[in-house]
PDB file of the backbone (N, CA, C, O) and the ligand in Angstrom, with CONECT records:
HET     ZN  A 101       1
ATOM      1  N   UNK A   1      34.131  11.302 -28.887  1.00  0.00           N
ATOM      2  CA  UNK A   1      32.914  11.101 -28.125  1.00  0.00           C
ATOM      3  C   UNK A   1      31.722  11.653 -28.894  1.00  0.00           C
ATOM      4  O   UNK A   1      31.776  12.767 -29.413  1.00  0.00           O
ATOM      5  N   UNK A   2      30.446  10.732 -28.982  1.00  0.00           N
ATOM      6  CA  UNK A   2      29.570  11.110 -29.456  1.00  0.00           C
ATOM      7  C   UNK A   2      29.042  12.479 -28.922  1.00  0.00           C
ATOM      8  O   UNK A   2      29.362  12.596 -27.739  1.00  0.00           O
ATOM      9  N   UNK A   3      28.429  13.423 -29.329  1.00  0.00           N
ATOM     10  CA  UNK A   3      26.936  14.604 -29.146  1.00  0.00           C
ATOM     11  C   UNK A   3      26.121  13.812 -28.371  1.00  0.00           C
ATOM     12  O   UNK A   3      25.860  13.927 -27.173  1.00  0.00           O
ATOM     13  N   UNK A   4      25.659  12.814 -29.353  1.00  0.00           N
ATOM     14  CA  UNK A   4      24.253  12.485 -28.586  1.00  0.00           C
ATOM     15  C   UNK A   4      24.252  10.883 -28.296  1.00  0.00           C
ATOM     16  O   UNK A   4      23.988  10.123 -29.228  1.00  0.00           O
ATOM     17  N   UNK A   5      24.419  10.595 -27.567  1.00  0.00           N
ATOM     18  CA  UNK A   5      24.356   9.093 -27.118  1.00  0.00           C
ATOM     19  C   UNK A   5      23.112   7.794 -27.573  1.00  0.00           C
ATOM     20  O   UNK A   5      21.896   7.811 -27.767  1.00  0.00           O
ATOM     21  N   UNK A   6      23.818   7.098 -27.593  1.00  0.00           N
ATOM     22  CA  UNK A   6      22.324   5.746 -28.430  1.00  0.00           C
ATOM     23  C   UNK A   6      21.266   5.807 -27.159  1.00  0.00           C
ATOM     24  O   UNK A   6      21.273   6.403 -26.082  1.00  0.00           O
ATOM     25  N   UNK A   7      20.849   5.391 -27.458  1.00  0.00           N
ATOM     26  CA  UNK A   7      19.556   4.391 -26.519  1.00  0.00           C
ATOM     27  C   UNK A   7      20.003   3.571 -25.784  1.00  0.00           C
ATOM     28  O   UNK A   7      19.344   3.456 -24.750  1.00  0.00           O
ATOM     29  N   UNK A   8      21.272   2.622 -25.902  1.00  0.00           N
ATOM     30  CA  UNK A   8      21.540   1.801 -25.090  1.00  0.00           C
ATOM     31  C   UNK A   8      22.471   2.752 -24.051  1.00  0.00           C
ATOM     32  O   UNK A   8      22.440   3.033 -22.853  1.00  0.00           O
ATOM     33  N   UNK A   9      23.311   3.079 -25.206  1.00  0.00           N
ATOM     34  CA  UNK A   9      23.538   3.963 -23.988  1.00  0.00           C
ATOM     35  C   UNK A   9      23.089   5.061 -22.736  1.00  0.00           C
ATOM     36  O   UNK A   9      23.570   5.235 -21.616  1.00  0.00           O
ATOM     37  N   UNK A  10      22.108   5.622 -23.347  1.00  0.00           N
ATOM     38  CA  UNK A  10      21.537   5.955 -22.043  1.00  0.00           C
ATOM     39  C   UNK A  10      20.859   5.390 -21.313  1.00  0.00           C
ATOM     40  O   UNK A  10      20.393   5.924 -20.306  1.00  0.00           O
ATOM     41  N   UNK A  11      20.597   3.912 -21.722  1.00  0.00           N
ATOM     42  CA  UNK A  11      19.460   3.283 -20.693  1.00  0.00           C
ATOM     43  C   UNK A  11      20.515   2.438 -19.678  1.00  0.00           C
ATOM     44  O   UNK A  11      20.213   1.610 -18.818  1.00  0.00           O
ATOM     45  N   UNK A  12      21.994   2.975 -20.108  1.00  0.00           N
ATOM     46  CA  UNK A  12      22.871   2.381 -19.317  1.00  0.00           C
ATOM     47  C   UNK A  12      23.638   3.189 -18.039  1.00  0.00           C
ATOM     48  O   UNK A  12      24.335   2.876 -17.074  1.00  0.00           O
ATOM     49  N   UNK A  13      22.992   4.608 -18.723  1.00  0.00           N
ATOM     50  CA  UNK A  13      23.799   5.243 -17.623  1.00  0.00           C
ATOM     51  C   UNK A  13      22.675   6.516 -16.777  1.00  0.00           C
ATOM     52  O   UNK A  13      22.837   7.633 -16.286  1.00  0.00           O
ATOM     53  N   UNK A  14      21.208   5.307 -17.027  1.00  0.00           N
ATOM     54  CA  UNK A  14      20.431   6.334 -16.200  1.00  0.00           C
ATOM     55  C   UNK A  14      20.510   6.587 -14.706  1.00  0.00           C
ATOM     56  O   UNK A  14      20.280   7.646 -14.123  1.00  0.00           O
ATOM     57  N   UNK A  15      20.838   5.540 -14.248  1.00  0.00           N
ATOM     58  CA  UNK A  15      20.571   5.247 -12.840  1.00  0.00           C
ATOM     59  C   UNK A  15      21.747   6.488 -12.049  1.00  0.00           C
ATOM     60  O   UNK A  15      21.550   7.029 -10.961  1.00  0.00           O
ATOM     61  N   UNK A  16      23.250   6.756 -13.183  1.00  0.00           N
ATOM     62  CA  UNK A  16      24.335   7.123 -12.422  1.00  0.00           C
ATOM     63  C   UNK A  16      23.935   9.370 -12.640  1.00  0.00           C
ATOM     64  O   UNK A  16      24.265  10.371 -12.004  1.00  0.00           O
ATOM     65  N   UNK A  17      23.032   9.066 -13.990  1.00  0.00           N
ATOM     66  CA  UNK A  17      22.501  10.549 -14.163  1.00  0.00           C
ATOM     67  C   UNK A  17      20.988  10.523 -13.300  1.00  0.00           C
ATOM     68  O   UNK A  17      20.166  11.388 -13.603  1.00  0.00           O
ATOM     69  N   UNK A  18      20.694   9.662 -12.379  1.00  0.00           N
ATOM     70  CA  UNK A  18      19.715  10.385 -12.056  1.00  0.00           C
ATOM     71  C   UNK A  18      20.512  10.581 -10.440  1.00  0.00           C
ATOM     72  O   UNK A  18      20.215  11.379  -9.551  1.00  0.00           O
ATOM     73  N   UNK A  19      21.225   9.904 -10.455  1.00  0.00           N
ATOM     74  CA  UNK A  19      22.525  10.171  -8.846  1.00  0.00           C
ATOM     75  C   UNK A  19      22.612  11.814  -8.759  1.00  0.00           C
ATOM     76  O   UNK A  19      22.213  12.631  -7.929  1.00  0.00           O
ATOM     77  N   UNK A  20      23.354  11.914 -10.065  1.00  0.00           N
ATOM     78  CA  UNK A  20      24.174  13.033 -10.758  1.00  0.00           C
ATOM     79  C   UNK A  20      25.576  13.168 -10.748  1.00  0.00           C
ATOM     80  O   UNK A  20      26.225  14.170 -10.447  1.00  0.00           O
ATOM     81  N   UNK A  21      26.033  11.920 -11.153  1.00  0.00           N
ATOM     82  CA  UNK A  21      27.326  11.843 -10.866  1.00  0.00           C
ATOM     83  C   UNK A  21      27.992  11.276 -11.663  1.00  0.00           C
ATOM     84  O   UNK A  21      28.922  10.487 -11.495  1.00  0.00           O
ATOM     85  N   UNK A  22      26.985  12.123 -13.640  1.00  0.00           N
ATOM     86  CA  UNK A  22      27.686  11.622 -14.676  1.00  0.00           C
ATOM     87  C   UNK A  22      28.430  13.335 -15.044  1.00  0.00           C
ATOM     88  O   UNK A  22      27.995  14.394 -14.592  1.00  0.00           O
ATOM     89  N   UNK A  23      29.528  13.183 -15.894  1.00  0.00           N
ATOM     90  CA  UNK A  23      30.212  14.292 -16.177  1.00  0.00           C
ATOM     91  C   UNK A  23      28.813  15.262 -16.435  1.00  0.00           C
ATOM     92  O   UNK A  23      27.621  14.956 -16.458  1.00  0.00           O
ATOM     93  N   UNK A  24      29.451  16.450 -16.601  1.00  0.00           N
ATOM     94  CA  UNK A  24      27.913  17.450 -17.509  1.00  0.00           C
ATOM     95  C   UNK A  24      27.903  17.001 -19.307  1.00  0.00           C
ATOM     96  O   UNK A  24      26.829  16.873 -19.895  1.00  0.00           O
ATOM     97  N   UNK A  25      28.893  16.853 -19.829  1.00  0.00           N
ATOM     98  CA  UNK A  25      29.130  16.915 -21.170  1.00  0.00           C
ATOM     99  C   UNK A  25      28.236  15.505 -21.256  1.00  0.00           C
ATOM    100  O   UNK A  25      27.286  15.795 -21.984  1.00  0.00           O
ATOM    101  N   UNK A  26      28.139  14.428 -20.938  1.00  0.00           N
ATOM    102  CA  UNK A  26      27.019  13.113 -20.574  1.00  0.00           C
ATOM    103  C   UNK A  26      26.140  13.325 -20.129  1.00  0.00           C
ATOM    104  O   UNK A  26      25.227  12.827 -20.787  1.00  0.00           O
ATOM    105  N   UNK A  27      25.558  14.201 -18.688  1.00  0.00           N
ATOM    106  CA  UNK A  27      24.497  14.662 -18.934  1.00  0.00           C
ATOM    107  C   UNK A  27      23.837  15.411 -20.020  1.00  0.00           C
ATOM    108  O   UNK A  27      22.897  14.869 -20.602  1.00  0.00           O
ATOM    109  N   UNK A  28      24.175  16.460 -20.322  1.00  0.00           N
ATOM    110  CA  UNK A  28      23.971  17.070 -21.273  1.00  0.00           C
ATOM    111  C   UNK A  28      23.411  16.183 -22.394  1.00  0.00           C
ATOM    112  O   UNK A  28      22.270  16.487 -22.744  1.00  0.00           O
ATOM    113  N   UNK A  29      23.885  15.323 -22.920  1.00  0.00           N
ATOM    114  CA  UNK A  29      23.928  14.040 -24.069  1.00  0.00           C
ATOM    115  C   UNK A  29      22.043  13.488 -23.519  1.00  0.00           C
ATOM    116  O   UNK A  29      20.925  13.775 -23.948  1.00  0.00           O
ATOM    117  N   UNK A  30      22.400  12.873 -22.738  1.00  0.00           N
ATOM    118  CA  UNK A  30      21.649  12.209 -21.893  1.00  0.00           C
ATOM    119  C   UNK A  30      20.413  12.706 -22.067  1.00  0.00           C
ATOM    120  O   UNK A  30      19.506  12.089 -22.626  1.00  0.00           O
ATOM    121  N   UNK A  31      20.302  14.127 -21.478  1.00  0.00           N
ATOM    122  CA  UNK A  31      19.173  15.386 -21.483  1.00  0.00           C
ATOM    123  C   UNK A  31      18.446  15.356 -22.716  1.00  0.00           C
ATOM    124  O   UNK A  31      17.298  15.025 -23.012  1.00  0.00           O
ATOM    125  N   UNK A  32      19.518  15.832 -23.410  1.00  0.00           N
ATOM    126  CA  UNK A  32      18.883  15.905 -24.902  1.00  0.00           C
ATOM    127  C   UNK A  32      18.552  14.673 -25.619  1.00  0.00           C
ATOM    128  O   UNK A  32      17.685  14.689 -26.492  1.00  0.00           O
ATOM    129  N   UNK A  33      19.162  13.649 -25.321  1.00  0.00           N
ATOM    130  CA  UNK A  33      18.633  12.767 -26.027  1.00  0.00           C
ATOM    131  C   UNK A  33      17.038  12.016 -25.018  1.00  0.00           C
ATOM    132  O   UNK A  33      16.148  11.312 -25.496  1.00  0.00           O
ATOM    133  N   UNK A  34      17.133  12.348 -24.026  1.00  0.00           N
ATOM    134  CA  UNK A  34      15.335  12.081 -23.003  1.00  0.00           C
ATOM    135  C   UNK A  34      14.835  12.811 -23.957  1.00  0.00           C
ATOM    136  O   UNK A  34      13.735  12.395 -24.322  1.00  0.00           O
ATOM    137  N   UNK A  35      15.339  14.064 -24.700  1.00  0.00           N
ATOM    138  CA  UNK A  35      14.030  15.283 -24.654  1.00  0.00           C
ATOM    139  C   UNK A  35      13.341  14.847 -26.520  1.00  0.00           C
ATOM    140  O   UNK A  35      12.305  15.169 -27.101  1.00  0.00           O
ATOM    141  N   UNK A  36      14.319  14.155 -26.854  1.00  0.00           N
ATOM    142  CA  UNK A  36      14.474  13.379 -28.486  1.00  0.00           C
ATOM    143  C   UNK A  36      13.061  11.936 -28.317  1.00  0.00           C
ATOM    144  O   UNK A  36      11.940  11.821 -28.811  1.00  0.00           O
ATOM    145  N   UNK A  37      13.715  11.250 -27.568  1.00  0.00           N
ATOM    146  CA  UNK A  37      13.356   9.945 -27.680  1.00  0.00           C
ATOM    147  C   UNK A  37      12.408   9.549 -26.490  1.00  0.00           C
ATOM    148  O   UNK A  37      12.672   9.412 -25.296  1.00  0.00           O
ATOM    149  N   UNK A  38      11.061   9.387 -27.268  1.00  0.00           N
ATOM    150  CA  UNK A  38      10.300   9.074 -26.047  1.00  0.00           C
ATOM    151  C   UNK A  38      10.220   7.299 -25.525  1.00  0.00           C
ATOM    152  O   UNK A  38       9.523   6.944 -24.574  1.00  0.00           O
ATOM    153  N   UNK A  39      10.803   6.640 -26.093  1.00  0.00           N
ATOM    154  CA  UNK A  39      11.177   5.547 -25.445  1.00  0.00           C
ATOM    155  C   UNK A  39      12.045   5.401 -24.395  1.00  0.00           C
ATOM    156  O   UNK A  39      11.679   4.746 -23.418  1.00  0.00           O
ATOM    157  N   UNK A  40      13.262   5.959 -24.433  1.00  0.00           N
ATOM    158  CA  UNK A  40      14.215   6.524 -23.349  1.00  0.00           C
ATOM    159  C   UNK A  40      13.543   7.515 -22.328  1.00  0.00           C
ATOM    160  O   UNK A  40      14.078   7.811 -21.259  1.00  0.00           O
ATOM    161  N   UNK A  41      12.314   8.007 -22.747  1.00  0.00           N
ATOM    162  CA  UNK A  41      12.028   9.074 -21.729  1.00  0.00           C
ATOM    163  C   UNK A  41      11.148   8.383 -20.982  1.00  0.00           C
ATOM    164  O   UNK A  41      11.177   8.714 -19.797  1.00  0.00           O
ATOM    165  N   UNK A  42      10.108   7.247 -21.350  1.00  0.00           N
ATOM    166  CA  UNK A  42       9.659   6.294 -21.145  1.00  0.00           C
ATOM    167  C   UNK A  42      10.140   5.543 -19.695  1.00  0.00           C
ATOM    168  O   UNK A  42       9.649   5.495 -18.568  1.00  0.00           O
ATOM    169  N   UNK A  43      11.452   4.945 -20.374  1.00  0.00           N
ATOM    170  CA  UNK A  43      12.571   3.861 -19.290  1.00  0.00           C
ATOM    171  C   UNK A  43      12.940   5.022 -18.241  1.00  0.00           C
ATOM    172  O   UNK A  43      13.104   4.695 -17.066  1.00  0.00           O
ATOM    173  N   UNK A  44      13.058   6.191 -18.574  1.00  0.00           N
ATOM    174  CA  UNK A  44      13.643   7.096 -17.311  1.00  0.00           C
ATOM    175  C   UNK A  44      12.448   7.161 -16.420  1.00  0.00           C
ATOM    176  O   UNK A  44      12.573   6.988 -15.208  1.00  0.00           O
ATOM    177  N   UNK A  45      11.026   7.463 -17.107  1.00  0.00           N
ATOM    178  CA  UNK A  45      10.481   7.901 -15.891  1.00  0.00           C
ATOM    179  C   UNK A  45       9.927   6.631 -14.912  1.00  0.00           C
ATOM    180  O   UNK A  45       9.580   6.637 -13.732  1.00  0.00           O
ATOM    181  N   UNK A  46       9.976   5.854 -15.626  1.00  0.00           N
ATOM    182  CA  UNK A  46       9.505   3.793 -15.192  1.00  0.00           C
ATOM    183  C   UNK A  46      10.907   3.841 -13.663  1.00  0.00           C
ATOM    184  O   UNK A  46      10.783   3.416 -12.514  1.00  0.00           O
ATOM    185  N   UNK A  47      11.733   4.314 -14.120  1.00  0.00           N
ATOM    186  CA  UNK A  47      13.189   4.345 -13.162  1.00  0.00           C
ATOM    187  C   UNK A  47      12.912   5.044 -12.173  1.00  0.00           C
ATOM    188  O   UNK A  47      13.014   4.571 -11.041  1.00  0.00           O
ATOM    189  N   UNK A  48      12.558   6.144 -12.361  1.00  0.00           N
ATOM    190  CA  UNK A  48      12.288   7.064 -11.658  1.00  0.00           C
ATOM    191  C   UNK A  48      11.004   6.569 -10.600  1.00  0.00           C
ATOM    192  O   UNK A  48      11.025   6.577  -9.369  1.00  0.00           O
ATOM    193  N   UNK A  49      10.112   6.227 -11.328  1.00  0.00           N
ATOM    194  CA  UNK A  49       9.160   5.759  -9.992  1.00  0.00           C
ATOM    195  C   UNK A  49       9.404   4.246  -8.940  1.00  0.00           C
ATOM    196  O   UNK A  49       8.725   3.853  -7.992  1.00  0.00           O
ATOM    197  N   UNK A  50      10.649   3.651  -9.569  1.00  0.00           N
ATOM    198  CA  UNK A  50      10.615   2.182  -8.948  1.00  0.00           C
ATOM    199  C   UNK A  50      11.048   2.449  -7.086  1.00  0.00           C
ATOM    200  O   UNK A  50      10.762   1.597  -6.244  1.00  0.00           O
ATOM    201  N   UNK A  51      11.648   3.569  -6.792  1.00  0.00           N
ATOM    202  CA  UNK A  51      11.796   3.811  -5.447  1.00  0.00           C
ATOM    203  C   UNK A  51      10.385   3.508  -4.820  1.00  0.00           C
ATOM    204  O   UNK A  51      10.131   2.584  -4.047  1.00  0.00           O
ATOM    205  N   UNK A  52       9.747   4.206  -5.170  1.00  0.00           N
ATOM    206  CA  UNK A  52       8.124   4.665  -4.297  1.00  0.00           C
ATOM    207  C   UNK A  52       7.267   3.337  -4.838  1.00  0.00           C
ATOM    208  O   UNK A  52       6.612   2.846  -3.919  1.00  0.00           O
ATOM    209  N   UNK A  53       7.122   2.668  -6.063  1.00  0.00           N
ATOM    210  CA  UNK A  53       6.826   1.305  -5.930  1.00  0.00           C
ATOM    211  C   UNK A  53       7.422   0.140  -4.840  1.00  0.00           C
ATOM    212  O   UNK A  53       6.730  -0.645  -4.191  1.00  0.00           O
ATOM    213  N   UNK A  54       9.035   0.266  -4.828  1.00  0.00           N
ATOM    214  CA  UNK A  54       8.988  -0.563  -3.972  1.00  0.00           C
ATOM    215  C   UNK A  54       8.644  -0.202  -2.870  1.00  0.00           C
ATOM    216  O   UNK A  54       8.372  -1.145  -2.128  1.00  0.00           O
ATOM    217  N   UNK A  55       8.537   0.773  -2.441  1.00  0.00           N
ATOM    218  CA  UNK A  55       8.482   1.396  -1.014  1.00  0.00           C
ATOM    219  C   UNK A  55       6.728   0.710  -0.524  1.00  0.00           C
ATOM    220  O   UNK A  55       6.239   0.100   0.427  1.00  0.00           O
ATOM    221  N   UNK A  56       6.279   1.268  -1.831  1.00  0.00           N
ATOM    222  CA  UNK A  56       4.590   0.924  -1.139  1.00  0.00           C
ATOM    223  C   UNK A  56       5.055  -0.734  -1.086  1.00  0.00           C
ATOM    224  O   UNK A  56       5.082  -1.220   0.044  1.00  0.00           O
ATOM    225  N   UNK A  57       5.407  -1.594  -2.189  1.00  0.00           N
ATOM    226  CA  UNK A  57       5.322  -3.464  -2.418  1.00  0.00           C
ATOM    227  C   UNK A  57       6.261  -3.526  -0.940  1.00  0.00           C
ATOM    228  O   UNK A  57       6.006  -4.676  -0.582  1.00  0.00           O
ATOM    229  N   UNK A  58       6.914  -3.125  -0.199  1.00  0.00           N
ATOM    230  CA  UNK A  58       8.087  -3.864   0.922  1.00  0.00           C
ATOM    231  C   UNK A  58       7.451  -3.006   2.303  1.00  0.00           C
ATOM    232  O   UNK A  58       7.997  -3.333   3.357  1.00  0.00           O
ATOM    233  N   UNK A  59       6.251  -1.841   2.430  1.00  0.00           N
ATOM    234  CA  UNK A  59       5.547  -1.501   3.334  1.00  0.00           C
ATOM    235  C   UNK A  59       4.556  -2.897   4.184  1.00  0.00           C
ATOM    236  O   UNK A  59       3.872  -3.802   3.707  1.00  0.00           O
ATOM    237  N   UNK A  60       4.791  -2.632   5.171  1.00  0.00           N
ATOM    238  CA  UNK A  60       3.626  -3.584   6.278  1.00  0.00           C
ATOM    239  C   UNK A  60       2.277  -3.098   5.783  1.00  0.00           C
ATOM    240  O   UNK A  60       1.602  -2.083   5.612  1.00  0.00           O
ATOM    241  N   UNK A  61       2.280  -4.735   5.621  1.00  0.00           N
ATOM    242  CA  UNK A  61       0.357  -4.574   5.053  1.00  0.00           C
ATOM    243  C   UNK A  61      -0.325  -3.491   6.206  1.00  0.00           C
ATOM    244  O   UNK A  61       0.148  -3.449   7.341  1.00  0.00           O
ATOM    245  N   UNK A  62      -1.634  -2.507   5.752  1.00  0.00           N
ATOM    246  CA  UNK A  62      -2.521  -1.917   7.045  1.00  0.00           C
ATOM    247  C   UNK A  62      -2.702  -2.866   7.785  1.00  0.00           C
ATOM    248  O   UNK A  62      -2.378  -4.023   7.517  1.00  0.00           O
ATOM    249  N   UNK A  63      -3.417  -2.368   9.135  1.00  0.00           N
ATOM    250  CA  UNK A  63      -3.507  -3.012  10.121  1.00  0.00           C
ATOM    251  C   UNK A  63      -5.171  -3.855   9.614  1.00  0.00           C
ATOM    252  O   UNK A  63      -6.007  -3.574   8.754  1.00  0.00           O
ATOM    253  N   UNK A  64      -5.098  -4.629  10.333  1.00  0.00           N
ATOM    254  CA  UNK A  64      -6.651  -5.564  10.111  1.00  0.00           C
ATOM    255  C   UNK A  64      -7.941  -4.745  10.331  1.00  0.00           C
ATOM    256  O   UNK A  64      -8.106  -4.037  11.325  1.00  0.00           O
ATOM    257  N   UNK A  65      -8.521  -4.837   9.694  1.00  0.00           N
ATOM    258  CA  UNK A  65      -9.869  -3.700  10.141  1.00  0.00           C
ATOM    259  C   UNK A  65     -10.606  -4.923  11.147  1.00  0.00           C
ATOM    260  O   UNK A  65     -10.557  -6.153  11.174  1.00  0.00           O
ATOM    261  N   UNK A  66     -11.194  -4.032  11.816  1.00  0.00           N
ATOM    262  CA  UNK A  66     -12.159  -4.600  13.257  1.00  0.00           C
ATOM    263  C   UNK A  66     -12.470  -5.649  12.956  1.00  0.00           C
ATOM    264  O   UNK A  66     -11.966  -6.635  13.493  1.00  0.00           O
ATOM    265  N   UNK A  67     -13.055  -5.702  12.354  1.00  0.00           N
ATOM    266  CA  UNK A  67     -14.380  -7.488  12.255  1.00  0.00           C
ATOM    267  C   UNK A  67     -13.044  -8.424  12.163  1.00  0.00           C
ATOM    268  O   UNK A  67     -13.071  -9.440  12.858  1.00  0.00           O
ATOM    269  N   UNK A  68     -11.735  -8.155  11.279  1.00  0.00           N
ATOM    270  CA  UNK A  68     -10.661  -9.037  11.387  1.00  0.00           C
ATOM    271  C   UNK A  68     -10.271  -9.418  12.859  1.00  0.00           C
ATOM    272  O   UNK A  68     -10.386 -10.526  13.383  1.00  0.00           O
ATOM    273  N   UNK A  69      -9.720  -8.108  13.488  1.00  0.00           N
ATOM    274  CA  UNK A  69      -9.286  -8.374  14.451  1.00  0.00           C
ATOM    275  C   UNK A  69      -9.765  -9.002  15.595  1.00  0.00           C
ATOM    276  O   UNK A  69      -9.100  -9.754  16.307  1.00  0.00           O
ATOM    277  N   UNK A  70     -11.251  -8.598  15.812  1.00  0.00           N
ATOM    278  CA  UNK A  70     -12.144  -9.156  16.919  1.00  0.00           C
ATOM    279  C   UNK A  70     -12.209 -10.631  16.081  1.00  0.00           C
ATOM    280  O   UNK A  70     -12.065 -11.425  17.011  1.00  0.00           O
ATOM    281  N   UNK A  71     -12.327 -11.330  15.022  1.00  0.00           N
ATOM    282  CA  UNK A  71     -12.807 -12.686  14.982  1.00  0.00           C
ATOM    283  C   UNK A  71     -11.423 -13.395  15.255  1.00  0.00           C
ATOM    284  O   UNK A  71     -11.477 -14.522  15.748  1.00  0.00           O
ATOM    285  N   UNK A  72     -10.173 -12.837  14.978  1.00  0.00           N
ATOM    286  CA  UNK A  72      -8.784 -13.833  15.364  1.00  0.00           C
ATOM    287  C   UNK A  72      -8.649 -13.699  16.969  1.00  0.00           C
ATOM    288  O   UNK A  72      -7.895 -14.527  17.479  1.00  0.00           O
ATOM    289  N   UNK A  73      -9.308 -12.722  17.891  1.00  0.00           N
ATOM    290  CA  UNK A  73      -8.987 -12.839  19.492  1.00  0.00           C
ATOM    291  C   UNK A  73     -10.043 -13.445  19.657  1.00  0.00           C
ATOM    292  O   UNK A  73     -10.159 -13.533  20.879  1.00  0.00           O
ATOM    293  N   UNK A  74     -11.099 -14.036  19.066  1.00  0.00           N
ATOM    294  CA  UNK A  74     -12.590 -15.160  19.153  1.00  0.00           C
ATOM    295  C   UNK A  74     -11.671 -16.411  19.183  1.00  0.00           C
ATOM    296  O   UNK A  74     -11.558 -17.086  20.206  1.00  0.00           O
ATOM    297  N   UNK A  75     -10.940 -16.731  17.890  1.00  0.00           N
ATOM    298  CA  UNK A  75     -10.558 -17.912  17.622  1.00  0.00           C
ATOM    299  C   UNK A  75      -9.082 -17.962  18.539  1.00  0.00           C
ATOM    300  O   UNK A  75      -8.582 -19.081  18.421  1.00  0.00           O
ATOM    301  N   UNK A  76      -8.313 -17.112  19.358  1.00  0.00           N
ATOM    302  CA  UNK A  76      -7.515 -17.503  19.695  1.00  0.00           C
ATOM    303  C   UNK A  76      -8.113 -17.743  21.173  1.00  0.00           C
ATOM    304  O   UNK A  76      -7.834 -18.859  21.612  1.00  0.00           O
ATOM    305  N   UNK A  77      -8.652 -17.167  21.780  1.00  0.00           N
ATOM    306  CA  UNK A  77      -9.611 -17.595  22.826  1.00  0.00           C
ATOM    307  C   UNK A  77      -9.720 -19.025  23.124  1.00  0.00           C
ATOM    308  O   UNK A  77      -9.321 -19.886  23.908  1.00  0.00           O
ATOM    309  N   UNK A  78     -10.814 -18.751  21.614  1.00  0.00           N
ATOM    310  CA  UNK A  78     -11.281 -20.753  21.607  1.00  0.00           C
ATOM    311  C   UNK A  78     -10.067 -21.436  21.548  1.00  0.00           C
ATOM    312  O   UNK A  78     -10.204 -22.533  22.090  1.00  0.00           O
ATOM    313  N   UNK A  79      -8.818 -21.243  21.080  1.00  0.00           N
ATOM    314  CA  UNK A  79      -7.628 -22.458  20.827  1.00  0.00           C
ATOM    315  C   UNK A  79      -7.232 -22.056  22.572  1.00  0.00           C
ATOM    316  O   UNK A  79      -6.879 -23.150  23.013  1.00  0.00           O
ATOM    317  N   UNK A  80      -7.150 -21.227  23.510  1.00  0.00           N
ATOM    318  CA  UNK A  80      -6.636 -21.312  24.769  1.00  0.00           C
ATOM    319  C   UNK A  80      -7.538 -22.130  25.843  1.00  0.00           C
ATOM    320  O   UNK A  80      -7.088 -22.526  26.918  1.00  0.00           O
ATOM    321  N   UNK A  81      -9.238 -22.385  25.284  1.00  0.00           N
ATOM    322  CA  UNK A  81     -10.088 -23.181  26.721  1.00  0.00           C
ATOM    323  C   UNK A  81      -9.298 -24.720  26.105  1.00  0.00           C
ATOM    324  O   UNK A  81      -8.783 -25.157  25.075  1.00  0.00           O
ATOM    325  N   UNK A  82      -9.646 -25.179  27.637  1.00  0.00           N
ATOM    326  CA  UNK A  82      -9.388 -26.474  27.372  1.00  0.00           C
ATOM    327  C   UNK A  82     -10.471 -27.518  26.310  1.00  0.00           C
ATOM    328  O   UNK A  82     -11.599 -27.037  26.195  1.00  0.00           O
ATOM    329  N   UNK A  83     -10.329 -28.351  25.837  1.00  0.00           N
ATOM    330  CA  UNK A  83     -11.291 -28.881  25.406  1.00  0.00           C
ATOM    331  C   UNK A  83     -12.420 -29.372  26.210  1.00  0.00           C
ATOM    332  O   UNK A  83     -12.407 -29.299  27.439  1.00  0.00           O
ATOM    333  N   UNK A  84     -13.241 -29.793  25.647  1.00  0.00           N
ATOM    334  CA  UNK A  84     -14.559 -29.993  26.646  1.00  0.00           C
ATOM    335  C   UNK A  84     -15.577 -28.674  27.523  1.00  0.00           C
ATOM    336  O   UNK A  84     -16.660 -28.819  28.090  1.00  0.00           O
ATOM    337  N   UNK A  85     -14.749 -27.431  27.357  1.00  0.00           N
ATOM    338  CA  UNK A  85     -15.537 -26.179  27.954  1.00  0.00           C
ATOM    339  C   UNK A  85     -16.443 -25.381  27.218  1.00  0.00           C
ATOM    340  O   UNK A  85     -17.009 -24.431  27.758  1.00  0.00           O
TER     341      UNK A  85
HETATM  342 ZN    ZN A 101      16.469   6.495 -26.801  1.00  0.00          ZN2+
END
């Protein structure tokens, strides 16, 4: 077993070291090679934020600010009179 793991390899086994539920002797590898390679440290921290990206991209848009809301109960109004009123 390698010391220090490639690049592919750690960009393969970030997801299970950021769990923590790679041996230590792989973490360890892992560690040191983030603390080596700033491209890998790069892809970890891009990983690291995709929770809280998706969280905000799959959140309910805010609510409509006023002038929205009052002009769609205008226009739903107008679609409830009958025509001709
Ligand atoms: Zn690397």
């Amino acid at each position: 077993m390698k010391l220090l793991p490639s690049c592919h390899d750690v960009q393969t086994d970030l997801t299970e070291y950021a769990e923590g539920t790679l041996p230590v002797s792989r973490r360890l590898g892992i560690r040191l090679h983030l603390w080596m390679c700033w491209v890998c440290a790069a892809f970890a921290r891009g990983l690291e934020a995709l929770p809280g990206i998706a969280k905000t991209a799959l959140a309910p848009p805010p609510e409509a600010p006023g002038a929205a809301t009052d002009a769609l109960a205008q226009v739903q109004l107008a679609l409830r009179k009958p025509p001709g009123t």
